[in-house]
C-alpha positions in Angstrom: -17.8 -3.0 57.0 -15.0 -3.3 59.2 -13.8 -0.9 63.0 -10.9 -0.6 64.9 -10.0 1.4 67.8 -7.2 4.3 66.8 -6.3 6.8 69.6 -9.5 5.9 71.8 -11.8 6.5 68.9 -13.9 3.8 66.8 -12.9 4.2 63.0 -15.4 2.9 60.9 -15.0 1.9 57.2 -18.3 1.5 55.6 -18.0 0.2 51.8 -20.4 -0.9 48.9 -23.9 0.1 48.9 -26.0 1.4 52.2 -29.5 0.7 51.2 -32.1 0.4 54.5 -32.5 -2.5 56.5 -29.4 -4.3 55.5 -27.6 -1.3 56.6 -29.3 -0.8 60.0 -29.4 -4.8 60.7 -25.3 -4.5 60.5 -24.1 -1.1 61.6 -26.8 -0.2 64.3 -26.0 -3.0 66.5 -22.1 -2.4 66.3 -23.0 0.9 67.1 -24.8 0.2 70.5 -22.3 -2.1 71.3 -19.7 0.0 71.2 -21.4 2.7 72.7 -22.0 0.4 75.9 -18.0 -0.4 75.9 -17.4 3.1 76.0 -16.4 4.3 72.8 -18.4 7.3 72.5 -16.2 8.6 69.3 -17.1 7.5 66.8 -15.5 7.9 62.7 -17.6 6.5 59.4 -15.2 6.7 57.0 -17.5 6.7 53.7 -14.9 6.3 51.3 -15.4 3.1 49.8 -19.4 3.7 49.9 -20.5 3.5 46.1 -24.1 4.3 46.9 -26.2 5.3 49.7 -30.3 5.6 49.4 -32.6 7.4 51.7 -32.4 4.5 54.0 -29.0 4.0 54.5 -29.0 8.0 55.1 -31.5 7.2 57.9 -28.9 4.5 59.3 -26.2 7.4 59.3 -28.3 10.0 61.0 -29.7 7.0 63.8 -25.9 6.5 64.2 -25.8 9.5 65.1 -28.9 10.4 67.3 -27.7 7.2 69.2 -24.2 8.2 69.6 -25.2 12.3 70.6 -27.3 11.0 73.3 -24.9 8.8 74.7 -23.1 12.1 75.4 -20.5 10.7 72.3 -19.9 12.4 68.9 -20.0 11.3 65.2 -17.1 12.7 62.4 -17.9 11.5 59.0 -15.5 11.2 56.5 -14.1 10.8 53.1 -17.3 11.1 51.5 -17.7 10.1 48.0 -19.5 12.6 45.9 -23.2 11.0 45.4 -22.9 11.2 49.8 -22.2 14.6 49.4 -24.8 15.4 47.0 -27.4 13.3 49.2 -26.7 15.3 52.1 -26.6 18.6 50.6 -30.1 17.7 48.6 -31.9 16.2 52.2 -30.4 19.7 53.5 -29.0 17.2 56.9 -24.9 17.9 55.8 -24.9 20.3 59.1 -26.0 17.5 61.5 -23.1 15.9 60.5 -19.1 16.6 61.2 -18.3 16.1 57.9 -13.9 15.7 57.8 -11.6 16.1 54.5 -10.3 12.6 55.6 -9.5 9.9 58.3 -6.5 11.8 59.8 -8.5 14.9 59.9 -11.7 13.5 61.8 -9.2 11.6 64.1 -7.8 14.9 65.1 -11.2 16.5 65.3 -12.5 14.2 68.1 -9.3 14.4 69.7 -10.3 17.6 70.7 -14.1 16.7 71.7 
């Protein structure tokens, strides 16, 4: 996982496998932290994610919850097909802002 700040929003770039707690013990935290430095926009750009189970989805929508009642906003992007499929199976894909790409959810938060 790596961040970095782009136009006032907190980009995100999960990679490899999201599988429960070792997802949570990593990104959760970040989250938070950035939430209490006042980045409230918030970008996971999924495109190097090979594999996500139930767990990790849990991670993504705690990410969010935590991020929504913060009064910030989550954009997901770039999201490789077994995502999509996850999403669309678990019937969450509308809790999410799902983006086309980086530039796109970059632009959509500008907006927010």
């Amino acid at each position: 996982m790596t961040n970095e700040i782009k136009d006032g929003i907190l980009i995100v770039h999960l990679e490899g496998t999201l599988l429960g707690v070792q997802a949570n013990a990593v990104v959760t935290p970040m989250i938070l932290q950035n939430i209490e430095s006042g980045n409230k926009k918030v970008v996971f750009n999924l495109g190097d994610v090979k594999y996500i189970d139930s767990a990790g989805l849990g991670m993504l929508l705690n990410a969010v919850s935590k991020i929504k009642n913060a009064g910030g906003i989550l954009a997901i992007c770039t999201l490789p097909e077994q995502v999509r499929k996850l999403l669309k199976t678990t019937k969450v894909e509308s809790v999410f802002n799902i983006m086309a790409d980086e530039a796109s959810a970059i632009e959509f938060l500008k907006t927010k």
